[in-house]
GUMIVEX-516174 format. One record per residue: residue number from 1; x, y, z of N, C-alpha, C in turn; residue in three letters. Coordinates in nm, 2 decimals, padded with zeros to 4 digits. Example, Ala and Ser with C-alpha at 12.3 -4.5 7.8 and 13.67 -1.06 7.14 Angstrom:
BEGIN
  num      nX      nY      nZ     caX     caY     caZ      cX      cY      cZ  residuo
    1   01.32  -00.57   00.78   01.23  -00.45   00.78   01.32  -00.33   00.78      ALA
    2   01.28  -00.22   00.71   01.37  -00.11   00.71   01.29   00.00   00.79      SER
//
This chain:
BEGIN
  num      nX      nY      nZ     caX     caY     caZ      cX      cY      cZ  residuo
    1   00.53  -02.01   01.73   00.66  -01.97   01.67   00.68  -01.83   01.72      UNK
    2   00.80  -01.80   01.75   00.87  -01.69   01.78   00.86  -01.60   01.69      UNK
    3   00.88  -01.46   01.72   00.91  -01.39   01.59   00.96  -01.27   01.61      UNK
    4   01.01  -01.16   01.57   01.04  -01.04   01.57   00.96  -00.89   01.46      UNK
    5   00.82  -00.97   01.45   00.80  -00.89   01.39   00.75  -00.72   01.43      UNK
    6   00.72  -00.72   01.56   00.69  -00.59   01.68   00.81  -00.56   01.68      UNK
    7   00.95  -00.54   01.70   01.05  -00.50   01.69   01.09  -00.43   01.54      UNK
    8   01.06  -00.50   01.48   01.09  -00.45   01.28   00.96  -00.33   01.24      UNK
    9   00.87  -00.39   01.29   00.76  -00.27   01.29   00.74  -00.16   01.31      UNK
   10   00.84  -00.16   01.48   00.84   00.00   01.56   00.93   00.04   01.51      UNK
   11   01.07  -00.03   01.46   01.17   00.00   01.37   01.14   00.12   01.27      UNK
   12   01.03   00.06   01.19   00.97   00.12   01.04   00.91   00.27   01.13      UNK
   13   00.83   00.23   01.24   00.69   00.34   01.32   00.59   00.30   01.21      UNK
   14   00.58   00.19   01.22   00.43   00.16   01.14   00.34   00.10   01.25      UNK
   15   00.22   00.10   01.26   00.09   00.10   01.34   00.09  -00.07   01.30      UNK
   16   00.02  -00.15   01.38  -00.03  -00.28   01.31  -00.10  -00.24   01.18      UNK
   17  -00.22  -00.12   01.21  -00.31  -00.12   01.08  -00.20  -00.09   00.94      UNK
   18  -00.12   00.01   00.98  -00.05   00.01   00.88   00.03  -00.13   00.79      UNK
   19   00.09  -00.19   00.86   00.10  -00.28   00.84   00.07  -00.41   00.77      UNK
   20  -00.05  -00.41   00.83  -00.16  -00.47   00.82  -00.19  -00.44   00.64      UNK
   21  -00.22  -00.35   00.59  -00.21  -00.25   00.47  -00.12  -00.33   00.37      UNK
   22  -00.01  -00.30   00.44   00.12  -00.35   00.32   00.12  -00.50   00.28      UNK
   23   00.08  -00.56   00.43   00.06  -00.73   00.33  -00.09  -00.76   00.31      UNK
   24  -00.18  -00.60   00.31  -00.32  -00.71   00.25  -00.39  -00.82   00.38      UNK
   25  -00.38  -00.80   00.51  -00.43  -00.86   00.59  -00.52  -00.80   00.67      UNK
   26  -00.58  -00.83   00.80  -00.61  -00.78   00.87  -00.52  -00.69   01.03      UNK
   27  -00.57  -00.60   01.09  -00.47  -00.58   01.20  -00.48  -00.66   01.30      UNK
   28  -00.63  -00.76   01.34  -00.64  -00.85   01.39  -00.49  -01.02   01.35      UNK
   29  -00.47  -01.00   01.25  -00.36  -01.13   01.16  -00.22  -01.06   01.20      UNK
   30  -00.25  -00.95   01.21  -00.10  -00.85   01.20  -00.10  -00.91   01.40      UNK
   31  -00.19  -00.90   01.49  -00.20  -00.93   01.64  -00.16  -01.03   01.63      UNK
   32  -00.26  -01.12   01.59  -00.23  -01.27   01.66  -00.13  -01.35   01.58      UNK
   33  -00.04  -01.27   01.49   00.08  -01.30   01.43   00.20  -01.27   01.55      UNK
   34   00.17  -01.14   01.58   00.31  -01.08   01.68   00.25  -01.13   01.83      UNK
   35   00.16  -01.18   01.88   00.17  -01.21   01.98   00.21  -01.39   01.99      UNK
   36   00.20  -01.48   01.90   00.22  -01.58   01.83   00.11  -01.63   01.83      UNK
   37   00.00  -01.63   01.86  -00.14  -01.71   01.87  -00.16  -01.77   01.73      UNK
   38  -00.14  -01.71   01.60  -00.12  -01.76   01.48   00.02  -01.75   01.40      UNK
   39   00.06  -01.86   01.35   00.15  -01.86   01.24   00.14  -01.84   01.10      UNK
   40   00.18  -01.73   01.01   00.15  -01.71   00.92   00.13  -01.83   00.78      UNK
   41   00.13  -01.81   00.71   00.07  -01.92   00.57   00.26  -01.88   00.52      UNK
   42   00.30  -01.98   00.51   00.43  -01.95   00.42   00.41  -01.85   00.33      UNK
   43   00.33  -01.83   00.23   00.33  -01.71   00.13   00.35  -01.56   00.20      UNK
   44   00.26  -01.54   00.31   00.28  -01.40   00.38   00.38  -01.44   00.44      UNK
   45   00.45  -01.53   00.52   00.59  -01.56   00.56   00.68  -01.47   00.48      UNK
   46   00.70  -01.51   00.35   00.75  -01.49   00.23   00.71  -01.32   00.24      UNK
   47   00.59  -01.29   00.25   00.55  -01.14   00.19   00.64  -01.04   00.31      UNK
   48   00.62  -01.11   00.45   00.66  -01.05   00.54   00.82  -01.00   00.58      UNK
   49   00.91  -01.11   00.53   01.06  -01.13   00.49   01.09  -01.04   00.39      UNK
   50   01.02  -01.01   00.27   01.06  -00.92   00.18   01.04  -00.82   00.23      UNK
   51   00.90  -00.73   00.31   00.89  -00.64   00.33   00.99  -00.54   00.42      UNK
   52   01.02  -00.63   00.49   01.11  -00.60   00.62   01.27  -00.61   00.55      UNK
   53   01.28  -00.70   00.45   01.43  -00.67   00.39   01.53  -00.76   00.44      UNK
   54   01.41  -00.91   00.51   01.52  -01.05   00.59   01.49  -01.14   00.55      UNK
   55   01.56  -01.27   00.60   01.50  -01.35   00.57   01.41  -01.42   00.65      UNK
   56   01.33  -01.51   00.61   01.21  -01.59   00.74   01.30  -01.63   00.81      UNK
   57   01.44  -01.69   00.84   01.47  -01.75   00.90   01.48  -01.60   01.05      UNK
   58   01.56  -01.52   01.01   01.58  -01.42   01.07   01.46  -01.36   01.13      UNK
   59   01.31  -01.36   01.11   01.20  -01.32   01.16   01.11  -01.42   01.24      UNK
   60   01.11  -01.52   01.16   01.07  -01.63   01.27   01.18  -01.71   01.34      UNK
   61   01.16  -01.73   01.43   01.18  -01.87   01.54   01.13  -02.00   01.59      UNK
   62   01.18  -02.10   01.58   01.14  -02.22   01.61   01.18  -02.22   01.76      UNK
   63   01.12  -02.23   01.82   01.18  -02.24   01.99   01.23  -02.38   02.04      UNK
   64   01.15  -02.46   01.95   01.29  -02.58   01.96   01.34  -02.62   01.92      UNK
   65   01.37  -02.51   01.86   01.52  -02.55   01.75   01.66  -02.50   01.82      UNK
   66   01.72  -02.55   01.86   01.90  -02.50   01.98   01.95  -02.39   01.90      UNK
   67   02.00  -02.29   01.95   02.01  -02.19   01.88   02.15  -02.21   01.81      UNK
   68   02.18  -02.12   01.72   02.32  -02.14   01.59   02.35  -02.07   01.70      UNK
   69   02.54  -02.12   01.74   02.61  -02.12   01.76   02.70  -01.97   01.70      UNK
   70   02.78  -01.88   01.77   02.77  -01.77   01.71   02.92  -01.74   01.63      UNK
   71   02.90  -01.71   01.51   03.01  -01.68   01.37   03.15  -01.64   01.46      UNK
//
């Protein structure tokens, strides 16, 4: 799954480790979250959407899902 979480991060200037911090994970989970090797557990989904101030839909991506059509 897609995501934008390296983009919202450098946004902040938070480090992975920092990061990493705020949801309670590893910076290894915070990596192989942003490079997509892993997908998070819906709960940190959840934890990660709040932190950032979006919603999951807006942070992750499904890549095959066609994209919304624009407002």
């Amino acid at each position: 799954m897609e995501n934008i979480i390296r983009t919202l991060r450098a946004e902040h200037g938070w480090s992975q480790a920092a990061l990493a911090d705020k949801l309670d994970v590893s910076r290894q989970s915070v990596n192989a979250i942003e490079t997509g090797k892993y997908d998070p557990s819906l709960p940190l989904a959840f934890a990660i959407a709040r932190l950032f101030e979006k919603s999951i839909e807006d942070i992750f991506v499904d890549p095959q899902q066609p994209a919304k059509a624009a407002e």
